[in-house]
Biopython code that builds the backbone (N, CA, C, O; Angstrom):
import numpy as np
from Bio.PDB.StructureBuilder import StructureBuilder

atoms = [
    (1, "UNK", "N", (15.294, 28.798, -15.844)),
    (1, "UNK", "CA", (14.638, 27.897, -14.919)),
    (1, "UNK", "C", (15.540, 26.686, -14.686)),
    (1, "UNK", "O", (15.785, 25.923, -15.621)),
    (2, "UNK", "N", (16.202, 26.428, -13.070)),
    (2, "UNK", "CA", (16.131, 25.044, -12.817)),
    (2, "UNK", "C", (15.657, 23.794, -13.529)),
    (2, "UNK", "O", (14.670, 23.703, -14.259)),
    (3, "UNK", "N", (16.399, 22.980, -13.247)),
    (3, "UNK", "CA", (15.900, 21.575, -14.063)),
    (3, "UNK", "C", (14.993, 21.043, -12.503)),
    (3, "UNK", "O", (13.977, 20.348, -12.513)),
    (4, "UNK", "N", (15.603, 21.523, -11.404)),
    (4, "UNK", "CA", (14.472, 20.573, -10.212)),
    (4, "UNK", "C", (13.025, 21.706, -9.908)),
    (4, "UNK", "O", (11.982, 21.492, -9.290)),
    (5, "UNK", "N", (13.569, 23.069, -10.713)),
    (5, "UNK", "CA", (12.059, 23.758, -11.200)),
    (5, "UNK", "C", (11.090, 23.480, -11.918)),
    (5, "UNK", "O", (9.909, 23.416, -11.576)),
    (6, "UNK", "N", (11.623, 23.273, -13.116)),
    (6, "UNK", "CA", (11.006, 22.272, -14.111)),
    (6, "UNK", "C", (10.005, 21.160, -13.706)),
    (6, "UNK", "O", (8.792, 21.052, -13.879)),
    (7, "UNK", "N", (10.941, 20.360, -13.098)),
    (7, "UNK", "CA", (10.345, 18.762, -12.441)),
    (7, "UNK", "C", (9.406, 19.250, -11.748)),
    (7, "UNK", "O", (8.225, 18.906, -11.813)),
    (8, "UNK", "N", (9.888, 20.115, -11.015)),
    (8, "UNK", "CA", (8.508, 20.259, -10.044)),
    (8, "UNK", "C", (7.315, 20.931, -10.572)),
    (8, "UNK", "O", (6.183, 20.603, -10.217)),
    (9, "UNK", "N", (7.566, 21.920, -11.464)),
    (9, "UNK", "CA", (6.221, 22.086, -12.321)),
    (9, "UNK", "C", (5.679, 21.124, -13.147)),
    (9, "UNK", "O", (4.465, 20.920, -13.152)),
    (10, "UNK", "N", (6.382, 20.561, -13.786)),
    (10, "UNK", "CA", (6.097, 19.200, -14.109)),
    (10, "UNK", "C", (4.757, 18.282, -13.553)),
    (10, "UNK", "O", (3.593, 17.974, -13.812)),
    (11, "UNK", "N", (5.888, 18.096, -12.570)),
    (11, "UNK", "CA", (4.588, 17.384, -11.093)),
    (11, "UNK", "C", (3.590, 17.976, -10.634)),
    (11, "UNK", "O", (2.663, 17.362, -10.107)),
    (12, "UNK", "N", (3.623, 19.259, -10.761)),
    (12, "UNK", "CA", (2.221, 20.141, -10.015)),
    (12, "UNK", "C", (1.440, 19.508, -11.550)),
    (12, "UNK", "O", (0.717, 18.512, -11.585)),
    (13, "UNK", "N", (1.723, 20.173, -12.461)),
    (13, "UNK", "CA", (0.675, 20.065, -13.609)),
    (13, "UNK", "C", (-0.158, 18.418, -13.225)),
    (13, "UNK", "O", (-1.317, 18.271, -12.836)),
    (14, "UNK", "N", (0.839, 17.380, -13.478)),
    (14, "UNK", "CA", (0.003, 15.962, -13.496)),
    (14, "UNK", "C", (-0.587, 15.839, -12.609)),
    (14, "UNK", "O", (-1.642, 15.256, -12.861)),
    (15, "UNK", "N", (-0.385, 16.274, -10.924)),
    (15, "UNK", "CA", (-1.177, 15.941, -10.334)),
    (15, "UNK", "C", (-2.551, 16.773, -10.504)),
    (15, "UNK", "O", (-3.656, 16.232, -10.553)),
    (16, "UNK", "N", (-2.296, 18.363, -10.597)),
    (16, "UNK", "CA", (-3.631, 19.059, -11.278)),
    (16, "UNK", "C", (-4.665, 17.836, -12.138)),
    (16, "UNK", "O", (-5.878, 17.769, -11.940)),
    (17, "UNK", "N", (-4.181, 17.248, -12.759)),
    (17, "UNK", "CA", (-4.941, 16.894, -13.848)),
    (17, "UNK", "C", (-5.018, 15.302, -13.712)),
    (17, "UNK", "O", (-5.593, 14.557, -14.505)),
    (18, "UNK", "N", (-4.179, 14.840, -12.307)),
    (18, "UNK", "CA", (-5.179, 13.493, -12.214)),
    (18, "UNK", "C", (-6.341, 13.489, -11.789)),
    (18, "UNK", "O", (-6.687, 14.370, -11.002)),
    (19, "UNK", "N", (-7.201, 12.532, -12.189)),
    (19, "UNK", "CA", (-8.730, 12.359, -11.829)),
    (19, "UNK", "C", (-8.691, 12.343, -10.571)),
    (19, "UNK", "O", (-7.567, 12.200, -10.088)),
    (20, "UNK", "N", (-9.844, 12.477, -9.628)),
    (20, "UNK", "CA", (-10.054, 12.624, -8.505)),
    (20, "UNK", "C", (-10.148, 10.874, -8.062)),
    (20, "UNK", "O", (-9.479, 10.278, -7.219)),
    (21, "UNK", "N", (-11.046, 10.437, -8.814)),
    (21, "UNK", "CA", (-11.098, 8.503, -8.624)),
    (21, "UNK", "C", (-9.241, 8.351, -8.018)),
    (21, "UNK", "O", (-8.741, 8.272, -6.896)),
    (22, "UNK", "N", (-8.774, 8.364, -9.170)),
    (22, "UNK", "CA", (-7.015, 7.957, -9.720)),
    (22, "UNK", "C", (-6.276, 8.765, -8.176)),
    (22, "UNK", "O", (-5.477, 8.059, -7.561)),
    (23, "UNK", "N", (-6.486, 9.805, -7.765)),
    (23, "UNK", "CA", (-5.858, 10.386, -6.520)),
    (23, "UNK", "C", (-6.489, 8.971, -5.060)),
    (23, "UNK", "O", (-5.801, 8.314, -4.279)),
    (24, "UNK", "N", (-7.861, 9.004, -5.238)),
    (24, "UNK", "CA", (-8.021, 8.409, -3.842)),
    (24, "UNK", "C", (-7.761, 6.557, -4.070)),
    (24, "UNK", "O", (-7.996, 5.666, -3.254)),
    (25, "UNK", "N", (-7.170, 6.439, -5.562)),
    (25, "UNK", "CA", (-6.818, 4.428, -5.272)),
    (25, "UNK", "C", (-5.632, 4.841, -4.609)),
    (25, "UNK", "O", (-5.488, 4.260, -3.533)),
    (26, "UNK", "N", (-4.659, 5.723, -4.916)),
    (26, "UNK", "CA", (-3.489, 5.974, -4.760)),
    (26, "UNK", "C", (-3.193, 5.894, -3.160)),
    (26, "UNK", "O", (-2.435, 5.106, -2.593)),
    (27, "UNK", "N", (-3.845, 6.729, -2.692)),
    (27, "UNK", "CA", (-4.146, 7.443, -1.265)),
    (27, "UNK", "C", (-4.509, 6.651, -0.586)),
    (27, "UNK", "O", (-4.027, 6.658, 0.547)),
    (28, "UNK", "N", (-5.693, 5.412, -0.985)),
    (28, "UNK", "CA", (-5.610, 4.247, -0.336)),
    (28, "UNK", "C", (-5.054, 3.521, -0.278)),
    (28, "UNK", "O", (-5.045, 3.123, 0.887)),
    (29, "UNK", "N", (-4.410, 2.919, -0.933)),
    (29, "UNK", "CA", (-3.495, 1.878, -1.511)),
    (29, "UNK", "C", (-2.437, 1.976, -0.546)),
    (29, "UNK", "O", (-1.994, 0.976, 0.019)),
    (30, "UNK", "N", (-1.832, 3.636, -0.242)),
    (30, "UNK", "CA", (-0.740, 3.503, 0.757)),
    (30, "UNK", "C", (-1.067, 4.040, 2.106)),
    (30, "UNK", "O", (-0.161, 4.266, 2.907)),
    (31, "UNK", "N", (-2.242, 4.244, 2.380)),
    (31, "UNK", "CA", (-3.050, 3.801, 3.384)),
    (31, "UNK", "C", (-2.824, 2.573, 4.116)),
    (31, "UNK", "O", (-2.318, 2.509, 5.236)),
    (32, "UNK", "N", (-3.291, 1.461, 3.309)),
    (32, "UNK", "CA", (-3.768, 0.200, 3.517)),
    (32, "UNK", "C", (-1.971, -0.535, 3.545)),
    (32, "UNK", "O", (-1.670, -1.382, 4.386)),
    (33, "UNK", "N", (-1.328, -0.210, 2.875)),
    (33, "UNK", "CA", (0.487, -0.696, 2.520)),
    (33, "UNK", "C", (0.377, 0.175, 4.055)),
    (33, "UNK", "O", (1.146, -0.670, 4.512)),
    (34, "UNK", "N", (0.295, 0.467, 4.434)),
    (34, "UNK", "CA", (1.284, 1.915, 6.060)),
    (34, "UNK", "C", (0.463, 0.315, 7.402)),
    (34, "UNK", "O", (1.091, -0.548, 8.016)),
    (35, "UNK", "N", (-0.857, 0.540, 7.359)),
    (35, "UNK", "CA", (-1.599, -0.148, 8.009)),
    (35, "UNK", "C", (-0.943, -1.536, 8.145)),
    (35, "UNK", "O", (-0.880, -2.029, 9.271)),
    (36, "UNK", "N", (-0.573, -2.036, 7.348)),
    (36, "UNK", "CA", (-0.174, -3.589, 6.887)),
    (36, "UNK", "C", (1.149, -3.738, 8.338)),
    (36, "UNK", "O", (1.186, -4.403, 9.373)),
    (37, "UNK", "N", (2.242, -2.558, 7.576)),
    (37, "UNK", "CA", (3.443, -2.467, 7.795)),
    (37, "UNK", "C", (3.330, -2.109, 9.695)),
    (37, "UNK", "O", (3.901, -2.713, 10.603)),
    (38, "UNK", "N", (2.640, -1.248, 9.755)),
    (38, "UNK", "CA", (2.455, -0.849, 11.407)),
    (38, "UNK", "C", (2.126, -1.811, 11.826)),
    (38, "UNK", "O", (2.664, -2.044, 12.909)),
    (39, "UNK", "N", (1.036, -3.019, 11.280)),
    (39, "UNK", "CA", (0.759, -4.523, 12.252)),
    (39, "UNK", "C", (1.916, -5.486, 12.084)),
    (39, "UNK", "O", (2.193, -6.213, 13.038)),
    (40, "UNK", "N", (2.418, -5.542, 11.282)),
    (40, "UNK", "CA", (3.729, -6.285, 11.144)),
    (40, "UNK", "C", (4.777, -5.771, 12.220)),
    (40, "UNK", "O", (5.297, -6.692, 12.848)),
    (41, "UNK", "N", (5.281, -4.239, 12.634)),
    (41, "UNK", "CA", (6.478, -4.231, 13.465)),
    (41, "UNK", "C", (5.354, -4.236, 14.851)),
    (41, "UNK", "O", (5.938, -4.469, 15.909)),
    (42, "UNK", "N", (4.354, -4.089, 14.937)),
    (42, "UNK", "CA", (3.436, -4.193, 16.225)),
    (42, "UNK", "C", (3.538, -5.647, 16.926)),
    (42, "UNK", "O", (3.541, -5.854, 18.139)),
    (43, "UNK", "N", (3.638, -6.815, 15.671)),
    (43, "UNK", "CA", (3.343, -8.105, 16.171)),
    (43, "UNK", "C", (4.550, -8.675, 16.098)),
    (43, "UNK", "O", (4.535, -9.691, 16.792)),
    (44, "UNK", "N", (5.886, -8.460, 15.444)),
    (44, "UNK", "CA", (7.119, -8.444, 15.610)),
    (44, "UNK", "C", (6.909, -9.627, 14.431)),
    (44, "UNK", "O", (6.677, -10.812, 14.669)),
    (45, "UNK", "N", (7.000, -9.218, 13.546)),
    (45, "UNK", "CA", (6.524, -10.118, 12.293)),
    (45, "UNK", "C", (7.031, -9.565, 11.082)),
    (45, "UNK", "O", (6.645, -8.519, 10.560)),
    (46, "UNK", "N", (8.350, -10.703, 10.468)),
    (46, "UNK", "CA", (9.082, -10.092, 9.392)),
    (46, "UNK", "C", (7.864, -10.575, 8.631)),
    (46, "UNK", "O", (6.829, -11.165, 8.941)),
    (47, "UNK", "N", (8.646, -9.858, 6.967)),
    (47, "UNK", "CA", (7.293, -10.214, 5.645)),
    (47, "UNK", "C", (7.911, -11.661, 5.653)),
    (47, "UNK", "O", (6.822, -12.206, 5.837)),
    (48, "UNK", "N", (8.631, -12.529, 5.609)),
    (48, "UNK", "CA", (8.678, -14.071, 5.191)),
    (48, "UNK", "C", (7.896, -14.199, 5.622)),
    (48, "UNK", "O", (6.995, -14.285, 4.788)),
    (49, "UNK", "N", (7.228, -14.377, 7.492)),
    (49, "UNK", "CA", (6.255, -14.943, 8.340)),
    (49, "UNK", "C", (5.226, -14.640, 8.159)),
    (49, "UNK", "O", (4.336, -15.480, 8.287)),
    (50, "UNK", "N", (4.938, -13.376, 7.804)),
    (50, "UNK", "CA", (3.902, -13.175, 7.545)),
    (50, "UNK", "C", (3.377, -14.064, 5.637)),
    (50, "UNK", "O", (2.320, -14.677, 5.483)),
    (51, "UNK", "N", (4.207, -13.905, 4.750)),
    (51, "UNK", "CA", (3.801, -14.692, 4.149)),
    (51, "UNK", "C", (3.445, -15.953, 3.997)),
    (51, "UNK", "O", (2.671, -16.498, 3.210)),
    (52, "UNK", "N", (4.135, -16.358, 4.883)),
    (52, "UNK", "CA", (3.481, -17.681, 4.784)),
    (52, "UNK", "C", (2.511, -17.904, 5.758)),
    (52, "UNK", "O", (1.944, -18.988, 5.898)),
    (53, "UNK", "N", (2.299, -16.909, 6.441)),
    (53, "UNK", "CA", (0.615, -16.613, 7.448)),
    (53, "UNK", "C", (-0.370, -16.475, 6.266)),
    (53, "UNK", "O", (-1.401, -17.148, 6.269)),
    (54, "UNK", "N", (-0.104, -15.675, 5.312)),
    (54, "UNK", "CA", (-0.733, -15.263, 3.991)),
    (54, "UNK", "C", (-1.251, -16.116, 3.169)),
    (54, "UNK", "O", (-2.348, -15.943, 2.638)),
    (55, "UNK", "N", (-0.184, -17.574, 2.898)),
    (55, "UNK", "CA", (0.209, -18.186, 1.545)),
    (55, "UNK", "C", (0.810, -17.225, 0.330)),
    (55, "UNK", "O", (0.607, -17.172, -0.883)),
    (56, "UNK", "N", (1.309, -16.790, 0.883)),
    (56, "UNK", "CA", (1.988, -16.250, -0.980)),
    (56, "UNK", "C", (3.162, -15.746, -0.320)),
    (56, "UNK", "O", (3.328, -15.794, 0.899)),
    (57, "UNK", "N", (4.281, -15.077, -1.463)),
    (57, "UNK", "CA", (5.582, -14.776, -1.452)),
    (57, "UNK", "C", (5.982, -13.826, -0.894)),
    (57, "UNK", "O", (5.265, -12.830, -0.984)),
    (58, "UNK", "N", (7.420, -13.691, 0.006)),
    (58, "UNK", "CA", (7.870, -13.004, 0.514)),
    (58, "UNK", "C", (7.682, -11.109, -0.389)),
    (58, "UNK", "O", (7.390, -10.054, 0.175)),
    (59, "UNK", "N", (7.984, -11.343, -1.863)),
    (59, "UNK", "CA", (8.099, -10.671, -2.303)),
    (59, "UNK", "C", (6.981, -9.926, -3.013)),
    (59, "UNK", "O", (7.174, -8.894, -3.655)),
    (60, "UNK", "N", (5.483, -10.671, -2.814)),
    (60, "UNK", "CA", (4.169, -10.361, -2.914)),
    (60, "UNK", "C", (4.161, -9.559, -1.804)),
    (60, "UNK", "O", (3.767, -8.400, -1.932)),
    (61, "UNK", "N", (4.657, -10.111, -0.349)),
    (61, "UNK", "CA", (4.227, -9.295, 0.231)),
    (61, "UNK", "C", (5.232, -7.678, 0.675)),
    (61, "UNK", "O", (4.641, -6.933, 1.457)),
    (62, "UNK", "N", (6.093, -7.390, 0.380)),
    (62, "UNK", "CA", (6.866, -6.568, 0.122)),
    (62, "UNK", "C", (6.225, -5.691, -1.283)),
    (62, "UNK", "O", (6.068, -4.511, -0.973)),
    (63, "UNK", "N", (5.948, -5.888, -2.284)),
    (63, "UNK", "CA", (4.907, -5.242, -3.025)),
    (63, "UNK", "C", (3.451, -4.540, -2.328)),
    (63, "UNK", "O", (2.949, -3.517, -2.795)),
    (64, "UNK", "N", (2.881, -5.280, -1.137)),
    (64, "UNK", "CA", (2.156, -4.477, -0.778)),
    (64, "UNK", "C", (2.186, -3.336, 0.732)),
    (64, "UNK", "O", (1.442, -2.498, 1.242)),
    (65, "UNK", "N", (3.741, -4.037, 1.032)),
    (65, "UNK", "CA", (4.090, -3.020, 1.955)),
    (65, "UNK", "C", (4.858, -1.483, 1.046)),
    (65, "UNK", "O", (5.123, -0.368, 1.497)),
    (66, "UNK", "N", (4.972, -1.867, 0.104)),
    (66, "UNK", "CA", (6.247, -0.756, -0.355)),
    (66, "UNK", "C", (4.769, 0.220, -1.109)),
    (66, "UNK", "O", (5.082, 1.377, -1.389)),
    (67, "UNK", "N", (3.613, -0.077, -1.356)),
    (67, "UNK", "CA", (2.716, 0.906, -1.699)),
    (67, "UNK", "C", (1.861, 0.900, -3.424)),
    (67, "UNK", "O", (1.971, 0.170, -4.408)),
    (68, "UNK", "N", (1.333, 1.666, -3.220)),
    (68, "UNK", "CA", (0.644, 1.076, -5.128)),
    (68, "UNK", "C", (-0.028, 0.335, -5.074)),
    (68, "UNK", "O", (-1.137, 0.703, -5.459)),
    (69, "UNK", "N", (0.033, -0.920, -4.685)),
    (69, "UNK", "CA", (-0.445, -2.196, -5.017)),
    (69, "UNK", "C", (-2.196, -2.092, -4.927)),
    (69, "UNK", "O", (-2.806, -1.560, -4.000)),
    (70, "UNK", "N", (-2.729, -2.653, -5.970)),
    (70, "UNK", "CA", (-4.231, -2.852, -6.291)),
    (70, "UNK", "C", (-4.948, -3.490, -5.651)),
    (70, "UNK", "O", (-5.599, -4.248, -6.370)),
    (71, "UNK", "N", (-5.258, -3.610, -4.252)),
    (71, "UNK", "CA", (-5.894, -5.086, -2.970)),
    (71, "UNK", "C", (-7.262, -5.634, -4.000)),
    (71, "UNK", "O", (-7.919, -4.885, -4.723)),
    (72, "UNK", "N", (-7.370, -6.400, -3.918)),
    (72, "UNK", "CA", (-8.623, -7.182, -3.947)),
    (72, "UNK", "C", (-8.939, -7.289, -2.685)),
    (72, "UNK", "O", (-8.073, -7.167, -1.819)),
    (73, "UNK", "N", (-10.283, -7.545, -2.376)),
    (73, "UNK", "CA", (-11.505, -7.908, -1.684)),
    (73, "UNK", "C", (-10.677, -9.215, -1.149)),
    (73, "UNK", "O", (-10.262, -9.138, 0.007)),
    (74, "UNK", "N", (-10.469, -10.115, -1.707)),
    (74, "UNK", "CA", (-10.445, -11.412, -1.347)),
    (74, "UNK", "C", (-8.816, -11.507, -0.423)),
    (74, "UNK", "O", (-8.596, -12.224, 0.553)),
    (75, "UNK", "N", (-7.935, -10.640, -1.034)),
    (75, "UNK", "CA", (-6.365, -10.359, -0.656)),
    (75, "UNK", "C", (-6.790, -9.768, 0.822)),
    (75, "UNK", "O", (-6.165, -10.211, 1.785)),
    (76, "UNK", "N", (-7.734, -8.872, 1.031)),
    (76, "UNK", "CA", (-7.603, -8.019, 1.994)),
    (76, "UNK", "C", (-8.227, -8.298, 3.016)),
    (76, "UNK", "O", (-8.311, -7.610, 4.033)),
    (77, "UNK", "N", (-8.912, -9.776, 2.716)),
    (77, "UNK", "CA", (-9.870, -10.755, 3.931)),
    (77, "UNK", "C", (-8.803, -11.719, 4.324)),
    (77, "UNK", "O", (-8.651, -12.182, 5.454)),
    (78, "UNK", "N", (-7.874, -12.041, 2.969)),
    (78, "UNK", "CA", (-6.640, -13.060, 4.196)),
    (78, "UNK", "C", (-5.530, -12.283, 5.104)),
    (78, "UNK", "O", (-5.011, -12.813, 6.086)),
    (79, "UNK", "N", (-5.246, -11.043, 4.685)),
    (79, "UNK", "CA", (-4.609, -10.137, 5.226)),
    (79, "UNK", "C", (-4.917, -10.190, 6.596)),
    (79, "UNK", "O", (-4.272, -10.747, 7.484)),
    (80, "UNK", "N", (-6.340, -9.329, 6.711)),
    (80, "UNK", "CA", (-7.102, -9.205, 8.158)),
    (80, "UNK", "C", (-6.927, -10.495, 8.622)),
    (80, "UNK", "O", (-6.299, -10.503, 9.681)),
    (81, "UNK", "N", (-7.299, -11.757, 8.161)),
    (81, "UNK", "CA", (-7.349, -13.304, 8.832)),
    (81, "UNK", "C", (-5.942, -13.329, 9.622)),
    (81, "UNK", "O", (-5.817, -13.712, 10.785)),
    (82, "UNK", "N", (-4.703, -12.763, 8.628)),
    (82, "UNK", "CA", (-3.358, -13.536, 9.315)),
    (82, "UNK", "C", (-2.898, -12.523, 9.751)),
    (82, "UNK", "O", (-1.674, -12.518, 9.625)),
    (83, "UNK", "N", (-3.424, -11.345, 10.369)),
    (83, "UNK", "CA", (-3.344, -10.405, 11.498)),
    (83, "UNK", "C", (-3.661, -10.214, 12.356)),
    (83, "UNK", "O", (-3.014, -9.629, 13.224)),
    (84, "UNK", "N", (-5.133, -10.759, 12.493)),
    (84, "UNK", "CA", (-6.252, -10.923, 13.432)),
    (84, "UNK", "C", (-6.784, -9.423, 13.722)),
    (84, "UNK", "O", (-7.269, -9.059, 14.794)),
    (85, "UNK", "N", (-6.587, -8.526, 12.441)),
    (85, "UNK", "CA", (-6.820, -7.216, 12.950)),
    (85, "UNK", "C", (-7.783, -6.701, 11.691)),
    (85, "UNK", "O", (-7.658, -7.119, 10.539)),
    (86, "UNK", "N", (-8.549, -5.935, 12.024)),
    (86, "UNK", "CA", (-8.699, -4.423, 10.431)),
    (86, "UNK", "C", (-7.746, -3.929, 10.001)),
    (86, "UNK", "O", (-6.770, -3.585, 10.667)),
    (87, "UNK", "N", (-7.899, -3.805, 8.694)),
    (87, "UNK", "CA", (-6.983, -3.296, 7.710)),
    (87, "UNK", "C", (-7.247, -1.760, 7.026)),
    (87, "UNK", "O", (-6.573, -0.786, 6.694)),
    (88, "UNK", "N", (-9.310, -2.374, 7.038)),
    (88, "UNK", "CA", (-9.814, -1.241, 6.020)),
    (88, "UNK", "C", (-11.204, -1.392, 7.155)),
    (88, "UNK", "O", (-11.287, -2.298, 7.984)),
    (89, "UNK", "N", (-12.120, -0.415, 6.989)),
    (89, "UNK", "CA", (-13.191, -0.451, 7.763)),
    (89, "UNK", "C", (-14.314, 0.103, 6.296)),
    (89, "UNK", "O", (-13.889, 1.025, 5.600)),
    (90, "UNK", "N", (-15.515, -0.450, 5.995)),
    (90, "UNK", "CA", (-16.329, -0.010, 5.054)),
    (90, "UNK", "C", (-17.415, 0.468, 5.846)),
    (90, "UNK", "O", (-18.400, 0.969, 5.304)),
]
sb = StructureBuilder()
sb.init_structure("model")
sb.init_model(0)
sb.init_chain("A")
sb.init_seg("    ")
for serial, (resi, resn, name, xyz) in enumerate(atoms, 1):
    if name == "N":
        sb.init_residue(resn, " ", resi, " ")
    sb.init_atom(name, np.array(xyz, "f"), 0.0, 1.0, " ", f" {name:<3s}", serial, name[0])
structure = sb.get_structure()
């Protein structure tokens, strides 16, 4: 067996056996990071500007364009504020 056989069985197994919860933060998370990033080149808006539309760091906000990142409730109401758009719809 391949070593990029391996890996990839590897990877089938963990994802088999992540929780279903643990699949859809994931799935949202870069959902909501894709969403961010599409209103940013839509409004012609690097992440500096937008951070400081935000208040917080260039590099906060590059953490939630690049994906993963955990939103809070409260993160994802200044988001929408300094977009003037939806992010997430409940």
């Amino acid at each position: 067996m391949k070593h990029s056989e391996a890996t990839e069985q590897l990877f089938d197994q963990v994802i088999a056996y992540t929780p279903p919860e643990i699949k859809h933060e994931v799935e949202w998370s870069y959902q909501i990071a894709d969403k961010i990033y599409a209103a940013l080149r839509r409004k012609g808006l690097s992440q500096k500007e937008f951070a400081r539309l935000v208040g917080t760091s260039e590099a906060t906000v590059s953490k939630w364009i690049g994906g993963g990142h955990n939103f809070t409730i409260a993160t994802l109401a200044k988001i929408e504020a300094a977009l003037g758009e939806e992010v997430i719809r409940v």
